[in-house]
Backbone bond lengths (Angstrom), bond angles and torsions (degrees), N, CA, C in turn:
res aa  C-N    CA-C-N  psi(-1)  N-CA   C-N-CA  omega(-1)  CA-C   N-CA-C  phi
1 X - - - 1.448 - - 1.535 111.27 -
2 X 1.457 128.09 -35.52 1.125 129.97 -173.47 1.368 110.61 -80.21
3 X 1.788 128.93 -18.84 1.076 122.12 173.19 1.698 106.80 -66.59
4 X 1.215 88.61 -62.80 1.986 93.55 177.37 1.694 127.26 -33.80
5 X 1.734 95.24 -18.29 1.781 97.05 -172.89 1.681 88.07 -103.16
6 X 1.041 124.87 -24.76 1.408 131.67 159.31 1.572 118.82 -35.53
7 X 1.247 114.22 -68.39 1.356 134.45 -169.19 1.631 88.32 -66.00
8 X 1.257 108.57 -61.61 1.677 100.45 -166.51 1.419 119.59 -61.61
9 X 1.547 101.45 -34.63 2.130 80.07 168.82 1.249 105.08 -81.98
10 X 1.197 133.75 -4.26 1.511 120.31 -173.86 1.204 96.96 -85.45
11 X 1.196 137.13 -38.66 1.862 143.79 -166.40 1.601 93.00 -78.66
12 X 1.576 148.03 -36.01 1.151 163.65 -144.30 1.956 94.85 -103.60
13 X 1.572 108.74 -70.68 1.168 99.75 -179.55 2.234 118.88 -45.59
14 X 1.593 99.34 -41.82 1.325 113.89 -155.42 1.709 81.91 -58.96
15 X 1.395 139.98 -52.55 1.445 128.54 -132.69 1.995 91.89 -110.75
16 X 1.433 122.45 -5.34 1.055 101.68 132.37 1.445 152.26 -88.72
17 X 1.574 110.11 -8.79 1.569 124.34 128.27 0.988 135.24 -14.97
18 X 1.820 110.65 -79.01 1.348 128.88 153.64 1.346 121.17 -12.09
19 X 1.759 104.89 -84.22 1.493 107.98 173.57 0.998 142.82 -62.55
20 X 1.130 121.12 13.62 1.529 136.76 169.92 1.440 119.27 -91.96
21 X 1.503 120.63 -36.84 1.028 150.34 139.93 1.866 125.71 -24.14
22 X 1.267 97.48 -23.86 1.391 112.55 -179.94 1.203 124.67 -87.78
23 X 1.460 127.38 168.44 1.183 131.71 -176.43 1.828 105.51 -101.00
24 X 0.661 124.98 112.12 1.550 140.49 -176.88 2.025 92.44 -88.65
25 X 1.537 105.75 111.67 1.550 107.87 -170.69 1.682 87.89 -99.90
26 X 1.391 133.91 -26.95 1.108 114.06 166.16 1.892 93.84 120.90
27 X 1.620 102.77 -167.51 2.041 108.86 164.06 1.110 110.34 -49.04
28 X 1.268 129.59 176.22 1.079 136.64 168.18 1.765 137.80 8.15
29 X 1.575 94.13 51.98 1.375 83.71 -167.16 1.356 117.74 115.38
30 X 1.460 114.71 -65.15 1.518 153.75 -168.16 1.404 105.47 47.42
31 X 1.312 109.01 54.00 2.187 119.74 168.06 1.635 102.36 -105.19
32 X 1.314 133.80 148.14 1.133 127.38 159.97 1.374 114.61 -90.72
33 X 1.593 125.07 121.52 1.277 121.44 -164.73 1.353 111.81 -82.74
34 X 1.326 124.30 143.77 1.218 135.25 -178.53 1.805 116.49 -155.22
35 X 1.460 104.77 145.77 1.493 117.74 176.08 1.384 128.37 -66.15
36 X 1.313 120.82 176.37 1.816 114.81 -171.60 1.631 90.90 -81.77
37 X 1.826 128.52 18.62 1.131 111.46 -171.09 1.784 100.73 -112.33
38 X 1.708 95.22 -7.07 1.689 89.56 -152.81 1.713 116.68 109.41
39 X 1.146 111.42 -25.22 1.398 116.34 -175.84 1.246 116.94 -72.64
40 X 1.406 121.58 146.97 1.654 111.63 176.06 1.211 119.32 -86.93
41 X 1.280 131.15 130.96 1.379 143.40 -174.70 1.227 140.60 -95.22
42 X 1.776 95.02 -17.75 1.678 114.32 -164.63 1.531 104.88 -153.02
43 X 1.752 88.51 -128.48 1.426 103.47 173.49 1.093 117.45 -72.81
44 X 1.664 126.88 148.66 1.399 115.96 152.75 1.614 121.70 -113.84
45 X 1.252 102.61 166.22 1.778 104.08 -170.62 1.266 91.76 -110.98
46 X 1.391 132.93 110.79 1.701 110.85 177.60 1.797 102.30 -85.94
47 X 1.040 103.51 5.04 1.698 80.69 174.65 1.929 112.21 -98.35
48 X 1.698 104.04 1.65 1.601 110.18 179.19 1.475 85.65 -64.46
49 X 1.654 88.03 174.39 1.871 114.36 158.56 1.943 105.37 20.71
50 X 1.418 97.68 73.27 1.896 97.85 168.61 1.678 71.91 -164.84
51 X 1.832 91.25 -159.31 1.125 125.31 -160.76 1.589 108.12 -99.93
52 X 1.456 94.50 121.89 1.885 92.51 -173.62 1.340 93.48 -103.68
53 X 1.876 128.40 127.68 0.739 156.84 91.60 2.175 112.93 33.84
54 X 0.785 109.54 -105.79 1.407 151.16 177.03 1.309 140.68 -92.99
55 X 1.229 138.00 95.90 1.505 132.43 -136.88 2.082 102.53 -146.43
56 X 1.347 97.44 101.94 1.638 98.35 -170.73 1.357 118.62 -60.57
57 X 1.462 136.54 172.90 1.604 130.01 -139.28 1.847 93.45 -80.66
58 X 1.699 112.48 -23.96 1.777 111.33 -165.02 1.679 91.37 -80.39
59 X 1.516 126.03 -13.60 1.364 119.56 169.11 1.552 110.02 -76.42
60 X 1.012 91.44 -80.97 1.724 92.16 176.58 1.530 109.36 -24.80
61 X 1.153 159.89 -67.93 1.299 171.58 -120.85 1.662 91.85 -100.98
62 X 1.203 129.79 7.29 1.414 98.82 177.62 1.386 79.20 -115.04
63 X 1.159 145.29 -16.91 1.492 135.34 173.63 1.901 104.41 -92.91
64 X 1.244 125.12 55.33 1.621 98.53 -177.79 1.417 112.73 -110.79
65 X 1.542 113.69 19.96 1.559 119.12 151.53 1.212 112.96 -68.75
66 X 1.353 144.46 -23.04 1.200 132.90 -151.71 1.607 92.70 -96.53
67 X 1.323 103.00 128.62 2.050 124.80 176.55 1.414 105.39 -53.60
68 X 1.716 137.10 -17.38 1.491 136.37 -168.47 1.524 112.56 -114.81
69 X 0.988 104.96 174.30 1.818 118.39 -165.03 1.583 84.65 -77.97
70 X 1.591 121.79 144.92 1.627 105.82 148.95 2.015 94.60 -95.26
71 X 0.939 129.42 11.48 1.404 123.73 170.99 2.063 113.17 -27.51
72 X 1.017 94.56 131.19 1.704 81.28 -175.03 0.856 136.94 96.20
73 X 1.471 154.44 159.66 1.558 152.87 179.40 1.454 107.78 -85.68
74 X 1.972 94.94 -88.18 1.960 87.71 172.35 1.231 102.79 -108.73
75 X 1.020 100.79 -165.73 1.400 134.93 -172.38 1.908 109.21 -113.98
76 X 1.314 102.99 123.86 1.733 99.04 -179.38 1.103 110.52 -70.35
77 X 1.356 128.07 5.36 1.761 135.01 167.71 1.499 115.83 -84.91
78 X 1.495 119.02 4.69 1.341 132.62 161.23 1.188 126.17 -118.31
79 X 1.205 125.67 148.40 1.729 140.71 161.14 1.740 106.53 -68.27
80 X 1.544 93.32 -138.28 1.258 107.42 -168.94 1.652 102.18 -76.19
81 X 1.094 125.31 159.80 1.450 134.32 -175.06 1.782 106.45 -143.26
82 X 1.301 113.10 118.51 1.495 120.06 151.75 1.138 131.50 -119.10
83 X 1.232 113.28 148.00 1.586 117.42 -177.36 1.642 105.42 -116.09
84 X 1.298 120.70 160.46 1.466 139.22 166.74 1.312 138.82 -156.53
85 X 1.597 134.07 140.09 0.985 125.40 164.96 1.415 118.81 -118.50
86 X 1.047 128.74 157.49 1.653 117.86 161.98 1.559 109.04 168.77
87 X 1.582 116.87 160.20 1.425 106.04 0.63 1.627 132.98 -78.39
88 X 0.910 139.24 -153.34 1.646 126.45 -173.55 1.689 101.14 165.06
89 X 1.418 103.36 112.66 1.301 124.45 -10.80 1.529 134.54 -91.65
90 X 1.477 107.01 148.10 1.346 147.74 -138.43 1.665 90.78 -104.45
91 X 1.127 104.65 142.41 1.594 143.25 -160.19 2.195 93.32 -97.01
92 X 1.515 89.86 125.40 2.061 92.02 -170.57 1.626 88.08 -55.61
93 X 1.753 125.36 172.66 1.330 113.06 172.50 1.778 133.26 57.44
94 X 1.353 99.12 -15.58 1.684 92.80 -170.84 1.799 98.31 -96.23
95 X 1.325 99.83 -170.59 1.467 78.65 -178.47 1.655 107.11 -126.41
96 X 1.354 118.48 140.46 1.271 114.60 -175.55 1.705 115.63 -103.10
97 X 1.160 121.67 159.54 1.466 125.96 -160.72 1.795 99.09 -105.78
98 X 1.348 112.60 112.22 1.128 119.61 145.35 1.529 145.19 -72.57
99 X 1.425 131.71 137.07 1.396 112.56 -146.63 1.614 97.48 -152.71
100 X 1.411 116.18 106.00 1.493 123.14 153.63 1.423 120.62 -77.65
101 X 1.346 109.99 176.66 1.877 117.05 -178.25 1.511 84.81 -178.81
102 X 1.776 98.04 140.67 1.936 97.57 176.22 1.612 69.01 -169.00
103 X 1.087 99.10 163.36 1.517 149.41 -179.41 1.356 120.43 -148.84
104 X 2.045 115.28 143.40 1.588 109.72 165.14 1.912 100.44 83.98
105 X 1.822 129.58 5.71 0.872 124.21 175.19 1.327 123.53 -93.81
106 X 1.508 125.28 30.84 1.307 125.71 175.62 1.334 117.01 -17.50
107 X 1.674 118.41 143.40 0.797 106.07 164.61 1.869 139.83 51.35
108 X 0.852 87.50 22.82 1.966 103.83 171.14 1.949 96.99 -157.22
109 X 1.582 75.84 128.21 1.868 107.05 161.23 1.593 106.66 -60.94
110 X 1.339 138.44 84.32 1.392 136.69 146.39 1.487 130.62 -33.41
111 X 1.879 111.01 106.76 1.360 106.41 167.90 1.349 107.19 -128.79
112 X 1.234 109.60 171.03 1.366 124.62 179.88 1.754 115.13 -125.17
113 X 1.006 129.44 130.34 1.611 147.39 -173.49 0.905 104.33 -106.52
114 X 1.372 125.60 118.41 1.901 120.67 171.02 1.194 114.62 -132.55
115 X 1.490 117.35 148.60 1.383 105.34 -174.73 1.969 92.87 -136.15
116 X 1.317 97.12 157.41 1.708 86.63 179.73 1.620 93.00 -131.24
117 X 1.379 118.95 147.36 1.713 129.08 -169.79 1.344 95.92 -146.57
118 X 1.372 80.19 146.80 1.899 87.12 167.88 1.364 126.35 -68.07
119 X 1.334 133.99 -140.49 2.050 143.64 164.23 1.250 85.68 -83.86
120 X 1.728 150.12 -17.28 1.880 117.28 -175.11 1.300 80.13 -113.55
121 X 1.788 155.46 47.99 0.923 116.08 174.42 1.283 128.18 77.39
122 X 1.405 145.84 -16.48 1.364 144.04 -150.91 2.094 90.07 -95.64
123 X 1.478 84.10 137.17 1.590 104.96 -151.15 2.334 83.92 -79.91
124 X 1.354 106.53 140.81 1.838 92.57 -163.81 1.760 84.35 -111.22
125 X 1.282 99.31 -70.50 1.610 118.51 177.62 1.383 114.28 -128.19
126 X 1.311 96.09 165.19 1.717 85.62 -179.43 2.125 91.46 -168.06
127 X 1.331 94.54 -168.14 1.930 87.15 -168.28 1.234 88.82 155.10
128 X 1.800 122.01 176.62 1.280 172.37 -74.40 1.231 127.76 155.51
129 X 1.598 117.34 91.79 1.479 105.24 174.93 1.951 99.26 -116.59
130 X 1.070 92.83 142.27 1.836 105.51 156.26 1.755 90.31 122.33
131 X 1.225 99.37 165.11 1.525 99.39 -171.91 1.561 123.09 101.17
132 X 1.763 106.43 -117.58 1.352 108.14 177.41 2.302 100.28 -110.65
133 X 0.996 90.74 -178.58 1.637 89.13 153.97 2.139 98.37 111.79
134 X 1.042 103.83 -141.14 1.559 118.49 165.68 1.376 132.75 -90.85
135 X 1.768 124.11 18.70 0.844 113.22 -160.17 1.798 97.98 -92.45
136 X 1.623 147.07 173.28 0.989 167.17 -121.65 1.217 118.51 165.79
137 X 1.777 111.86 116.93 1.556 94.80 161.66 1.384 120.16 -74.45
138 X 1.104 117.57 177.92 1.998 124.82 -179.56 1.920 78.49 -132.13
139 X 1.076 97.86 112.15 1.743 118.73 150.43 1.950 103.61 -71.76
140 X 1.166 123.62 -15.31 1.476 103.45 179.56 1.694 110.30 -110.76
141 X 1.008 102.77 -6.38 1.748 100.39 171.49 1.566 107.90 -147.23
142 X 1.442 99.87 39.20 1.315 116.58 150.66 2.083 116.13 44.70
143 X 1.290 115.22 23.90 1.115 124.11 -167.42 1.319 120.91 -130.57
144 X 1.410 154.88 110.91 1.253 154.69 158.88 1.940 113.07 -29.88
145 X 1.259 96.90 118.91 1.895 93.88 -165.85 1.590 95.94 -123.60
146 X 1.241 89.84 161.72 1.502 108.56 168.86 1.282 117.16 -162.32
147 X 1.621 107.69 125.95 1.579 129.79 -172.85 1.677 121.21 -54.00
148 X 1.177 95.95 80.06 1.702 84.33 -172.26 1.613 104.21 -101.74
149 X 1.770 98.13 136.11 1.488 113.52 -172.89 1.447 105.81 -85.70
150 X 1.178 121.07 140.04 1.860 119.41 -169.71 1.710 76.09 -102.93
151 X 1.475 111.80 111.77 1.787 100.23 147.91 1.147 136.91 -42.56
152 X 1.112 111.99 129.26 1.659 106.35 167.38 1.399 154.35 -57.49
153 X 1.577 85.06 -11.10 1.450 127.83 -169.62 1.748 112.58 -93.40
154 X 1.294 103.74 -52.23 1.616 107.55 161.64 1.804 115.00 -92.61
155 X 1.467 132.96 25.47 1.246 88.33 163.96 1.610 73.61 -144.07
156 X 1.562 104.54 167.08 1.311 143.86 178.89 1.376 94.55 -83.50
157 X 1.646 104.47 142.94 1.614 114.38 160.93 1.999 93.20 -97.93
158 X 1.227 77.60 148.61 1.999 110.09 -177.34 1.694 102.71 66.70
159 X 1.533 121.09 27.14 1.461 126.57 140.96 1.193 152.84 -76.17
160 X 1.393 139.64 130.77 1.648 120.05 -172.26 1.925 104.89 -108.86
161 X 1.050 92.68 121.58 1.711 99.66 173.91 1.401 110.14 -102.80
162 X 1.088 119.63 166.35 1.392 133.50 -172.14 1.376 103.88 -107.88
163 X 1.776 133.09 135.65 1.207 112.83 141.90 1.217 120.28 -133.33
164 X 1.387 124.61 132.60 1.828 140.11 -174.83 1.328 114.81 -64.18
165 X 0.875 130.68 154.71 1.603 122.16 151.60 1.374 102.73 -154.45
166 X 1.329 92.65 175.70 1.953 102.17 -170.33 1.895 89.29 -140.58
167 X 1.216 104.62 142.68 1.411 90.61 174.48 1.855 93.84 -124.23
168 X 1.312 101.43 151.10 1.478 104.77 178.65 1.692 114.30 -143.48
169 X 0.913 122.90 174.97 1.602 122.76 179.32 1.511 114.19 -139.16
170 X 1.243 112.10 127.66 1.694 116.55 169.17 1.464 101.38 -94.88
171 X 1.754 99.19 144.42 1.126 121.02 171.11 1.650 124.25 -85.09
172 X 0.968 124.08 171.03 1.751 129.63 167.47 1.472 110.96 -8.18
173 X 1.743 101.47 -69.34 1.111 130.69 171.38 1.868 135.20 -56.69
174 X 1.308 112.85 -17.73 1.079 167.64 160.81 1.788 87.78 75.08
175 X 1.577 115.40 82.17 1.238 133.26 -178.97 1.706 97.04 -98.80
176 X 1.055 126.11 105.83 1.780 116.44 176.90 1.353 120.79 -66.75
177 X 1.373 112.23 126.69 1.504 95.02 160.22 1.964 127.71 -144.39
178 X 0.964 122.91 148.81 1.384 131.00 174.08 1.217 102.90 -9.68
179 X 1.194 120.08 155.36 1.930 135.63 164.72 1.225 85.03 -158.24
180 X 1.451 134.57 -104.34 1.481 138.08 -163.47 1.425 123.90 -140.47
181 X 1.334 115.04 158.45 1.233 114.25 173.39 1.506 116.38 -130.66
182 X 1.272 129.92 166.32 1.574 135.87 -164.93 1.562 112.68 -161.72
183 X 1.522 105.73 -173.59 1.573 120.01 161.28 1.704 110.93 -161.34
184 X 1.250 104.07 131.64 1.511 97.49 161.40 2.102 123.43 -116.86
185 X 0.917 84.21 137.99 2.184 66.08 173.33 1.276 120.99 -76.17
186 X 1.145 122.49 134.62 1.911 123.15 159.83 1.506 114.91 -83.53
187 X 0.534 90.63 173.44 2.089 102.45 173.08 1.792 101.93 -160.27
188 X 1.384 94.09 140.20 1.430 103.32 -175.25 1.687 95.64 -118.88
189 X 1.526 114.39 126.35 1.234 128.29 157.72 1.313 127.83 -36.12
190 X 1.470 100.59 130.11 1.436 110.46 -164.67 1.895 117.06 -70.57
């Protein structure tokens, strides 16, 4: 009998473990909806695409190449900071537009690191905007974008994924350092 009460808090402790472990997407989803223009369409998440504060140790760990603290929101070496996704929600396979905005960055090369994970964390895609590659300004929503294709292969239609980013800047020297970090959710059409 005592093995059986054994197993059960041990099976009981493990899956409140588990759930802690998770990604909590929030109401409805918790994506802020928006058009192939940028425009808002729906719901919004005000804690997507801004400035995160506070970031628990399974966050931190998908960035632990980077040589600097992500400790902190911004960095006093930045101005204003925006983030974007869209559209959202986003079509499995199609490709959705990623979108920075900063001000007040003298003198530092601006990039952005993104990684997108499922509810346990599991790392899907991830990449590099600023620099060389596909990125584009948008003269109408004022933001540096880049076309990122959601595979078809890693994401579920009627799913919400998460994606992080850290934005940082190299100097002259190309010494990296902190500016900010965030998250917004996607949702892929059902």
């Amino acid at each position: 009998m005592s093995q059986v009460r054994l197993v059960a808090a041990l099976s009981a402790a493990f899956f409140l473990h588990a759930g802690c472990d998770k990604i909590d997407f929030g109401d409805e989803g918790g994506i802020t909806e928006k058009d192939s223009q940028n425009v808002s369409i729906g719901e919004v998440d005000n804690s997507d695409w801004t400035v995160d504060e506070n970031w628990n140790s399974d966050e931190k760990k998908l960035f632990d190449g980077f040589l600097f603290s992500l400790d902190g929101g911004k960095s006093s070496r930045i101005g204003e900071v925006r983030f974007a996704f869209y559209p959202n929600p986003v079509a499995r396979g199609a490709f959705g537009r990623l979108g920075v905005g900063t001000t007040g960055t003298s003198g530092l090369r601006t990039q952005l690191r993104y990684v997108i994970v499922n509810r346990s964390y599991k790392v899907l895609q991830e990449g590099t905007m600023g620099g060389a590659g596909n990125d584009s300004y948008n003269f109408q929503t004022s933001l540096l974008e880049r076309p990122i294709q959601l595979d078809s292969d890693q994401f579920a239609k009627g799913r919400t994924y998460r994606l992080y980013y850290v934005l940082y800047g190299s100097d002259i020297n190309d010494n990296k350092v902190f500016l900010a970090k965030g998250h917004g959710d996607i949702s892929i059409t059902k």
